[in-house]
DOZA-743454 format. One record per residue (C-alpha): x, y, z. Coordinates in steps of 0.05 Angstrom, whole numbers, plus 5000, padded with zeros to 4 digits. Example, Ala and Ser with C-alpha at 12.3 -4.5 7.8 and 13.67 -1.06 7.14 Angstrom:
<rs>
524649105156
527349795143
</rs>
This chain:
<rs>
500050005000
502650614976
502851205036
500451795000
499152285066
501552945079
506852995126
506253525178
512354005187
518253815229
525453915242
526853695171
522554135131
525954725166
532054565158
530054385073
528055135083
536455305092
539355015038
540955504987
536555474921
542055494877
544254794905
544454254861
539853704889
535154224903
535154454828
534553624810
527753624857
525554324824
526954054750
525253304755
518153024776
518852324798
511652274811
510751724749
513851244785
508951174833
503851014774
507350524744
508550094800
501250144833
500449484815
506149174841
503349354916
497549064950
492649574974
488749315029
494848705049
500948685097
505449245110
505549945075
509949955022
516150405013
514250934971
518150834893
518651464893
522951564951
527250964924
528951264857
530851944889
535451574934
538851124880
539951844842
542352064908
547851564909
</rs>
């Protein structure tokens, strides 16, 4: 199951709010929309089963992270 909730704000989004905008992985979220990914692989998750699922996503920024 794919967790599609808002987050609420914490420690992290105020610290995202100190990072320069002219950085580069903050000009790779600004220019790249990863949100397809989550599409494609809606059926490879069971809905209504087991444990939520990782969000894809998350995974593919973190492989482009690395």
């Amino acid at each position: 199951m794919l967790n599609i909730e808002h987050k609420q704000s914490s420690l992290h989004s105020s610290l995202y709010d100190r990072i320069p905008e002219n950085h580069t992985l903050k000009l790779i979220n600004n220019s790249v929309d990863f949100g397809f990914v989550n599409t494609l692989l809606e059926d490879s998750y069971c809905k209504y089963y087991g444990r939520p699922a990782k969000e894809p996503e998350m995974m593919i920024r973190l492989l482009v992270l690395q």
